[in-house]
C-alpha positions as CSV (number, residue, x, y, z in Angstrom):
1,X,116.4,106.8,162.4
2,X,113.1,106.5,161.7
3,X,110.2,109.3,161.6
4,X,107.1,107.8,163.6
5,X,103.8,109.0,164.4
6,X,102.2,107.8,167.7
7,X,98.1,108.8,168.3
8,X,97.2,109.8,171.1
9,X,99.0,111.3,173.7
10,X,97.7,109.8,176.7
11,X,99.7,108.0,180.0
12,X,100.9,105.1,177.1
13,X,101.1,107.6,174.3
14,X,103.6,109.5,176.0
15,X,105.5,106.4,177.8
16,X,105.8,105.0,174.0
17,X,106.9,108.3,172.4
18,X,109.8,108.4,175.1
19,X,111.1,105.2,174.1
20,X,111.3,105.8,170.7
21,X,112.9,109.2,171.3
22,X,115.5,107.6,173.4
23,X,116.2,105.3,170.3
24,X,117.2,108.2,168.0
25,X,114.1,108.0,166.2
26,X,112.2,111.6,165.2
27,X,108.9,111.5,167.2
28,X,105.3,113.3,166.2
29,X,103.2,112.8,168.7
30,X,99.1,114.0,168.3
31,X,96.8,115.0,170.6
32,X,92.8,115.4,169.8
33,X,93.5,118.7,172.3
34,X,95.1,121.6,171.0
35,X,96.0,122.7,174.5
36,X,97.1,119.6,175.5
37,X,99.5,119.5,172.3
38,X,100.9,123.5,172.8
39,X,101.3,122.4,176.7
40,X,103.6,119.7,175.7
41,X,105.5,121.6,173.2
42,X,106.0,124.6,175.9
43,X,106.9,122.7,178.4
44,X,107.6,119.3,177.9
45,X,105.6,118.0,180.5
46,X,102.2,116.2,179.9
47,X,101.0,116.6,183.4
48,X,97.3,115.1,183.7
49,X,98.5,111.9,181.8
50,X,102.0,111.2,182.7
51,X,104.1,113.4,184.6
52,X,107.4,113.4,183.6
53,X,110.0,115.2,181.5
54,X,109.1,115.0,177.9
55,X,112.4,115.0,175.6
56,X,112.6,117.7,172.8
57,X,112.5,115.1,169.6
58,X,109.2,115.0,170.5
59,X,106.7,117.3,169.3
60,X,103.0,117.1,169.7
61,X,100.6,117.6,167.0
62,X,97.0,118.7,166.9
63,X,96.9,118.4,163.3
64,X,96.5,114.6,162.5
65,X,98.1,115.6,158.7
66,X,100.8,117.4,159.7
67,X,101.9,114.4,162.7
68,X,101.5,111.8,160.1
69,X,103.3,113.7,156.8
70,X,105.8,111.3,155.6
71,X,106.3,109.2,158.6
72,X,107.2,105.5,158.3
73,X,105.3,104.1,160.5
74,X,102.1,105.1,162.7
75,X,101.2,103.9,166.5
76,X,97.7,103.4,167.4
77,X,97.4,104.5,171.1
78,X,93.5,105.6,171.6
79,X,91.2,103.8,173.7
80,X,89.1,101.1,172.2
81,X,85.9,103.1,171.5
82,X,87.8,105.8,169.9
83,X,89.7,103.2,166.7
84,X,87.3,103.5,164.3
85,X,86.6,107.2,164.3
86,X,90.8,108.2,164.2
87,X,91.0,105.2,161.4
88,X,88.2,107.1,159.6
89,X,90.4,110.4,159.8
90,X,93.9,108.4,158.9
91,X,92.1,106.8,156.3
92,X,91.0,110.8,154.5
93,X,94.7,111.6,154.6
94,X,97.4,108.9,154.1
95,X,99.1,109.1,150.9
96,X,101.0,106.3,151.5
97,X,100.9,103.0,153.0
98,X,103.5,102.6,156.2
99,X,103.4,100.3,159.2
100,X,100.6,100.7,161.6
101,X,101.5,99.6,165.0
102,X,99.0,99.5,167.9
103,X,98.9,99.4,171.7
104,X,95.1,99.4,172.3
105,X,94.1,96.7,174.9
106,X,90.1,96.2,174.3
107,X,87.5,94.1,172.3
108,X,84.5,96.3,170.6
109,X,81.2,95.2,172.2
110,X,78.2,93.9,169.6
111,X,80.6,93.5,167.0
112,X,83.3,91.6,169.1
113,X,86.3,92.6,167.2
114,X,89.8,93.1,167.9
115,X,91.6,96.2,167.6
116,X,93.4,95.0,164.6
117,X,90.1,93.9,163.0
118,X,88.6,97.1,163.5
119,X,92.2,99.0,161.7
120,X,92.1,96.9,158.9
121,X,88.0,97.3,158.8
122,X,88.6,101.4,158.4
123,X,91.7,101.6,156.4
124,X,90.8,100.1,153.1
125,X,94.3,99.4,152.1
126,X,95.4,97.8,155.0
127,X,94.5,93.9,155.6
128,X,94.4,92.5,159.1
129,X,97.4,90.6,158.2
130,X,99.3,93.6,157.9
131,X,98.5,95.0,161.7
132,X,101.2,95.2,164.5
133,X,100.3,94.6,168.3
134,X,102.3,95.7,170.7
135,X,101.2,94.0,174.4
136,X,102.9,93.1,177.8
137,X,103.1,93.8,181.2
138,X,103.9,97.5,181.0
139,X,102.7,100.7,182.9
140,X,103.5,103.5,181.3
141,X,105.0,105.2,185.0
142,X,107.8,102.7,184.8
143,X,108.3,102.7,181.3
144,X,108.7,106.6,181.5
145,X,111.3,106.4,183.9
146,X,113.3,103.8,181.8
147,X,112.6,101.1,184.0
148,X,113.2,97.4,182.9
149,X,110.1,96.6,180.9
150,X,109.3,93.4,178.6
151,X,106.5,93.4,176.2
152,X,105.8,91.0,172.7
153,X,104.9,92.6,169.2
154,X,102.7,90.7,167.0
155,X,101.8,90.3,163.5
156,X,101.2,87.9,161.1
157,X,103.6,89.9,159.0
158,X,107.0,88.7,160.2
159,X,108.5,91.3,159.0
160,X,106.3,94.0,160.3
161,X,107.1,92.6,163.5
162,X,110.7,92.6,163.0
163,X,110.3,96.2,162.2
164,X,108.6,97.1,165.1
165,X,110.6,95.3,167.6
166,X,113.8,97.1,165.9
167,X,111.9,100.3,166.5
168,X,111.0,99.7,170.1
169,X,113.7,97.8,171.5
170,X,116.3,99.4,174.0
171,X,118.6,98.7,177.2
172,X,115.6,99.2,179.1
173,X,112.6,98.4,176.6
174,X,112.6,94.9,175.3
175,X,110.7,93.5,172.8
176,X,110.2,89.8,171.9
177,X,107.9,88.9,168.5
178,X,105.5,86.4,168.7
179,X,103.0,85.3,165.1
180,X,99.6,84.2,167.4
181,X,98.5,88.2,166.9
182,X,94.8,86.5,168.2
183,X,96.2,85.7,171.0
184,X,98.0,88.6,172.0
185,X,95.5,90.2,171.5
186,X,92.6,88.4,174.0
187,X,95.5,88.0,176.4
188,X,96.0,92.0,176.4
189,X,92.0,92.9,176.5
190,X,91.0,90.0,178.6
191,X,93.2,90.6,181.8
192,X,91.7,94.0,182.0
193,X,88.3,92.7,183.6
194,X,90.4,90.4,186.0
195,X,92.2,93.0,187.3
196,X,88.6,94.6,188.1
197,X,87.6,91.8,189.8
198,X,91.1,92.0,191.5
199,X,90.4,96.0,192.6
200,X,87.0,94.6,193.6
201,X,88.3,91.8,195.5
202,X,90.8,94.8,197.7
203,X,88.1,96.7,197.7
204,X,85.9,94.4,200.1
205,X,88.8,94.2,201.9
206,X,89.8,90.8,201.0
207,X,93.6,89.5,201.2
208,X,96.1,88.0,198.7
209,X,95.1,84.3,199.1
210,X,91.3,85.3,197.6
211,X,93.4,87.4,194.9
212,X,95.8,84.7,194.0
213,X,92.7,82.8,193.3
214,X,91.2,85.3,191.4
215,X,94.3,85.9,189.2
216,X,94.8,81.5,188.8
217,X,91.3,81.2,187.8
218,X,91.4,84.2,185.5
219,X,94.1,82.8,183.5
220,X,91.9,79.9,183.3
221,X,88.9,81.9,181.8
222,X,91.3,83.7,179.3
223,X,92.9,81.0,178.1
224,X,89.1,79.1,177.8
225,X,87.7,81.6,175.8
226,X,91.3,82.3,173.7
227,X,91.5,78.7,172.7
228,X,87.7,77.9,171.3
229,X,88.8,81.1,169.2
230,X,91.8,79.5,167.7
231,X,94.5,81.5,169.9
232,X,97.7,79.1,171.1
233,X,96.9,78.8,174.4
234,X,101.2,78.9,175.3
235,X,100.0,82.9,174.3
236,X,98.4,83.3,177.5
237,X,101.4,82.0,179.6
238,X,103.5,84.7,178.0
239,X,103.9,88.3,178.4
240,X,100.7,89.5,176.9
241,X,99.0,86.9,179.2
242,X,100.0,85.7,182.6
243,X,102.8,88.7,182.4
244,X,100.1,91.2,181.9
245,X,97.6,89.7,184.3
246,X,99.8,89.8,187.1
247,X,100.9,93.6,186.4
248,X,97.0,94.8,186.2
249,X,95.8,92.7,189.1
250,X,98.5,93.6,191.5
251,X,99.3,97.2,191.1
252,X,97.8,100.9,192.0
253,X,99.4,102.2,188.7
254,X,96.5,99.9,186.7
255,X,93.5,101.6,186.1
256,X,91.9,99.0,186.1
257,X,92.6,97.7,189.5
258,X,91.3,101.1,190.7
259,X,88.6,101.3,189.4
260,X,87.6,97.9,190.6
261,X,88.7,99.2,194.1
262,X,86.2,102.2,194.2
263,X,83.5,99.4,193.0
264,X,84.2,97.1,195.8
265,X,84.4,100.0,198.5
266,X,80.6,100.1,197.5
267,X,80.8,103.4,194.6
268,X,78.4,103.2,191.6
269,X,80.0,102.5,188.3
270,X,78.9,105.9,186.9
271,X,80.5,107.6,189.5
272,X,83.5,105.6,189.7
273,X,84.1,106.3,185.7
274,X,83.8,110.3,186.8
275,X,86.4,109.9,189.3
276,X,88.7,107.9,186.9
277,X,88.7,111.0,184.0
278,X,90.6,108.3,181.7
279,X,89.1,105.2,179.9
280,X,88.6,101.8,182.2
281,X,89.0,99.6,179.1
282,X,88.0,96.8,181.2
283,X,84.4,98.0,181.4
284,X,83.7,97.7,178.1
285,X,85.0,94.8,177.6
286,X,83.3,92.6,180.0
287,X,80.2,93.3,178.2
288,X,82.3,92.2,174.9
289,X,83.5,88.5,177.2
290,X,80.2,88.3,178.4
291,X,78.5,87.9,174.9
292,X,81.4,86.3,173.4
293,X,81.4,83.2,176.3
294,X,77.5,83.0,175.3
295,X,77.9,82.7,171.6
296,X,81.1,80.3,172.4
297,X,79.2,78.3,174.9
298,X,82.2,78.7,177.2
299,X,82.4,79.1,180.9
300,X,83.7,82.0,182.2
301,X,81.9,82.4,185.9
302,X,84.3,85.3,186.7
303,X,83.5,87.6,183.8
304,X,79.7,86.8,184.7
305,X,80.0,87.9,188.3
306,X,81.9,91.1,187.1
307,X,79.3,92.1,184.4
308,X,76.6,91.6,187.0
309,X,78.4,93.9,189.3
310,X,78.6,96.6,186.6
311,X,75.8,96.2,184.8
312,X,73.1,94.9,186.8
313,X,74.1,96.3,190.0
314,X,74.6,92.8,191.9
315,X,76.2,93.8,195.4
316,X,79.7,92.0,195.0
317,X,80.1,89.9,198.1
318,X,76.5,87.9,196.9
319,X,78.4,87.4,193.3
320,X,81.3,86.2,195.4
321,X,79.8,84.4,197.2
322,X,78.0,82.4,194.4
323,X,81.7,81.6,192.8
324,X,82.8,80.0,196.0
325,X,79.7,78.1,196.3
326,X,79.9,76.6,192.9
327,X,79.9,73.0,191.9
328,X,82.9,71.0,192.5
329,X,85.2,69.8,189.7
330,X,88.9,69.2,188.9
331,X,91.2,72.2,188.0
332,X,93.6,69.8,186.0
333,X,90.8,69.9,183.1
334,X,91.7,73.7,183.0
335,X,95.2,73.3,183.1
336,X,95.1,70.7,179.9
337,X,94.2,73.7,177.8
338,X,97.1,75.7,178.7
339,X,98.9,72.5,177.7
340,X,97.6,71.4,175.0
341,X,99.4,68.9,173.3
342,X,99.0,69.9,169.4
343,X,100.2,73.3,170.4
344,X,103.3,71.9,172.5
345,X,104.7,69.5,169.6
């Protein structure tokens, strides 16, 4: 048994507390709310996030020193935008150095980091080497109920991933281990603004052959942009990739999808966000893909069209309408990077 700290006690928070209660382990889990951390110790219920019964190895914290005293390892499970300022606090009051896990799906805009480049950028004794991801296609409603759920840890620490898969793994809860933590990584962020344009796409009331597309070509753009960073592009076939990208894109449970939904129903993006009440990690990150397919010179018409539909309020059957009026070419050269022959040896 080991005693574990997960941050943040969001939708995934919770779902990931639950599973490593129903492995025996002792479970602190902390909430930036003090009523949202006495609610959960009162009545084991977590009812705006995920709402389920809560079991009673798990206690919620408000205090970040008290959830993380003497804990062997830590889970990262905050939005994007909020890493750096719970690293900052982590950083003030761990004594000792234990594994850091996290399950963050999101790429910082300006800076273009990765969640595990922003960890190892606040925690001084930690290198990015060190960092655990923990990706796949999983929504935290299923994974709750114990429903059969497959994910991949990461880290270019084999044995920090062999540590975390032993901590997650169950009947219900499996975990593979992969070492391409880049990959993971883009494959987990990435998906998030295809599933947008997948909402989107519902939204204007279009059917599952325009979908189908959008999802095939996705992959496509992923896997473009993963590769010119040095990810394997067999990644982006796996779990974290293909696995997640059909999970966001085709389900109601993915934010994600919804909010892309209200977007294509014709609501503003401010408004939509409102509506929401929880972070739409795919928003920020299409401004992060934007920049980075600029400063990579790669093509990624699909994340272009979404971040001019967010961001410079193009209506989005024009920006549809301009990807199915592109210039012709052969879908084979797209394929070729997703079997790549040095990566297939």
């Amino acid at each position: 048994m080991e005693k574990v700290a997960v941050i943040g006690a969001g939708s995934w928070g919770t779902a990931l507390s639950i599973v490593l209660a129903d492995n025996g382990h002792d479970v602190r889990l902390w909430s930036h709310r003090v009523d949202q951390a006495e609610a959960i110790n009162t009545t084991h219920r977590n009812e705006k996030y995920l709402d389920v019964n809560i079991p009673d190895q798990i206690q919620a914290y408000h205090d970040m020193a008290e959830a993380v005293e003497g804990v062997s390892a830590i889970i990262l499970v905050v939005p994007t935008k909020a890493i750096r300022e719970v690293c900052k606090q982590l950083q003030a009051i761990l004594k000792e150095k234990v594994t850091i896990i996290h399950a963050s799906k999101g790429i910082e805009p300006v800076t273009l980091k990765r969640v595990s480049q922003l960890i190892s950028e606040e925690l001084e004794q930690y290198s990015e080497e060190e960092i655990v991801v923990l990706s796949g296609p999983s929504h935290a409603e299923e994974v709750a109920l114990r429903q059969p759920t497959t994910v991949t840890v990461s880290s270019k620490n084999a044995a920090n991933a062999l540590f975390a898969q032993d901590l997650f793994i169950n009947d219900a809860f499996r975990v593979y281990t992969s070492p391409d933590i880049l990959g993971i990584e883009l494959g987990g962020a990435l998906k998030n603004i295809i599933a947008l344009g997948a909402g989107i796409s519902d939204g204007l009331g279009y059917g599952d052959n325009a979908k189908a597309a959008l999802i095939t070509r996705g992959l496509a753009e992923i896997a473009r942009l993963g590769t010119s960073l040095g990810a394997n592009p067999l990644s982006f076939l796996g779990l974290p990739g293909v696995g997640d990208l059909i999970v966001t894109c085709t389900s109601v449970h993915s934010r994600n999808w919804r909010a892309g939904n209200l977007l294509g129903k014709g609501n503003k993006l401010d408004d939509v966000l409102k509506q929401m009440g929880m972070a739409v990690e795919g928003v920020r990150t299409v401004k992060a893909a934007y920049q980075f397919a600029k400063e990579q010179n790669v093509e990624m018409p699909i994340t272009k069209g979404i971040y001019q539909i967010l961001f410079e309020e193009q209506d989005p059957k024009n920006v549809v309408e301009q990807l199915m009026s592109r210039t012709k070419r052969e879908e084979m050269d797209d394929l070729a990077v997703l079997l790549n022959e040095r990566y297939t040896q």
